[in-house]
Each structure stands twice: as C-alpha cells, then as structure tokens.
C-alpha positions as CSV (number, residue, x, y, z in Angstrom):
1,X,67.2,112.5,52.9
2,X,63.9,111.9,51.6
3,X,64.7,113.5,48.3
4,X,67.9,111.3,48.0
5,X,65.8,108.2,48.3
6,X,63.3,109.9,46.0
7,X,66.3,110.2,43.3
8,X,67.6,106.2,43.8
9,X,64.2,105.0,43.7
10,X,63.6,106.8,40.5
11,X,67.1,105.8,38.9
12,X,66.3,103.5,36.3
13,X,68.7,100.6,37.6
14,X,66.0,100.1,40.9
15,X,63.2,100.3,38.4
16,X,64.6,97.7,36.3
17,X,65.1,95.6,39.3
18,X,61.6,95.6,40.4
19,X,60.1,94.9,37.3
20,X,63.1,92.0,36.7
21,X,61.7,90.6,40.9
22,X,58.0,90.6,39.6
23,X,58.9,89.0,35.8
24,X,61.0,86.2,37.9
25,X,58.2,85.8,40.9
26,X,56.1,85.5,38.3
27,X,58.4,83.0,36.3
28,X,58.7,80.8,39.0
29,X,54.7,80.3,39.7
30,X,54.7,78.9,35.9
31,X,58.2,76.8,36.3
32,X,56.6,75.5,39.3
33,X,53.0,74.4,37.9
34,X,55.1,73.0,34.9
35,X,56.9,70.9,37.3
36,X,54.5,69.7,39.5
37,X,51.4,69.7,36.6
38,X,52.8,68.4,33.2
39,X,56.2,66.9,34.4
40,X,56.3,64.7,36.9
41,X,53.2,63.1,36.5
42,X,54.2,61.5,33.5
43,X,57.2,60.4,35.6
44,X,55.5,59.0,38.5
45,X,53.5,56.8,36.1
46,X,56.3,55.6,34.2
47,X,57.8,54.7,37.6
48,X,54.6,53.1,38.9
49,X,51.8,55.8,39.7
50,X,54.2,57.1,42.0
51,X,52.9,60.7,43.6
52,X,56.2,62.7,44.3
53,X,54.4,65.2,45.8
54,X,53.1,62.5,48.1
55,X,56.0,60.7,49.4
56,X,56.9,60.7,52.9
57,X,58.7,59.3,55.6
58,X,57.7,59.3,59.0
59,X,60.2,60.4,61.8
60,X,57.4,60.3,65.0
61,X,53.7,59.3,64.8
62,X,51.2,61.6,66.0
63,X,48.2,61.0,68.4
64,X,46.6,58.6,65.5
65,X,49.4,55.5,64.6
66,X,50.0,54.9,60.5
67,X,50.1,54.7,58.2
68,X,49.1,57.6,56.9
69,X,47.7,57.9,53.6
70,X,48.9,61.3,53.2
71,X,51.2,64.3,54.0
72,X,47.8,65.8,55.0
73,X,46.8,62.7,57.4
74,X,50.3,62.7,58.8
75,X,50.2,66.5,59.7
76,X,46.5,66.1,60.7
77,X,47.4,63.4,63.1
78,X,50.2,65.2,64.7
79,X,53.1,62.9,63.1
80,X,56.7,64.6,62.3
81,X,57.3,63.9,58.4
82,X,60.1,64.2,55.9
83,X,58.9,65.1,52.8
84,X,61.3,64.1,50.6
85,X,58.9,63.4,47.5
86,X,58.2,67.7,47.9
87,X,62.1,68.1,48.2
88,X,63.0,66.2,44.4
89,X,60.0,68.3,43.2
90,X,61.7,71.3,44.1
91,X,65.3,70.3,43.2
92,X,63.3,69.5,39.4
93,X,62.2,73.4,39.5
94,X,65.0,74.4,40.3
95,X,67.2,72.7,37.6
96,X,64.6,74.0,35.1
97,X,64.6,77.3,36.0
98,X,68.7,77.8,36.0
99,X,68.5,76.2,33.1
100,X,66.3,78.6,31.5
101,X,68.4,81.7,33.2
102,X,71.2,80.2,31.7
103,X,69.6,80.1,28.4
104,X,68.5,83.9,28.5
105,X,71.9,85.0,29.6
106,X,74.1,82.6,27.4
C-alpha cells in the first residue's frame, strides 16, 4: 500500500498539481496586495477618502457604546460587526484573479 502511494505521489500529474496549489497560493497573496494596496485606494479617494477596508456596520454594541472608529475598536469593544467594506474588497480580488485564469487559459 505504501509503495502504491509512493507510485501516485510520484506520477507527474500530483507533482504538477502541487507546484500549480503553491504558484496560485502564491498568486493570490500578490492579487490580494494589488487589490487592497494600489487599487482601491485610488478608488476610495475618488469616492471621498473612503477606507473600504474600514467600512462597517454594527449589528450589537459591545461593553463600550459607538461609534467605533474602527473594525479594530468595534472588535476590541465586544460589538458584532458586518464588514461589508472587507467583503467588496474580496469580491474585487476575486474578479481580478478569474479574470487573469481566464486569460491564461483562453
């Protein structure tokens, strides 16, 4: 049994794949800093220094009432948050990375 695993481990399909996982893990950490670091700042300036990152909506306050000044206060202080600014951050990778798959495979 050990050698069969030995054999598929070594096929070059499962090789490829791992080195494929790391290339895209890897892909994704630069997709993401793109995003968050040259993107949508110039976005949330055009739209009023808004912070994307930073935007919140309270659900509960915590122990200490808003408002919070921060994701960070909020959480510090106990309150139950929706991040939704993180969320269109994310959706904004997202989109950029399919469509750089579908470039690479088109």
């Amino acid at each position: 049994m050990l050698k069969e695993f030995k054999e598929f481990a070594m096929r070059g399909n499962v090789i490829d794949m791992a080195v494929g996982i790391i290339i895209g893990a890897a892909f994704g950490t630069i997709v993401n800093s793109l995003v968050q670091d040259v993107i949508m700042p110039p976005i949330g300036l055009l739209l009023g220094n808004v912070d994307f990152s930073n935007i919140f909506a309270v659900i509960k306050e915590g122990k200490v009432a808003g408002p919070y000044a921060s994701i960070a206060a909020a959480k510090a202080a106990g309150a139950v948050t929706i991040n939704y600014g993180v969320f269109v951050n994310t959706i904004i990778s997202f989109i950029l990375i399919a469509f750089a798959v579908f470039l690479l495979i088109r």
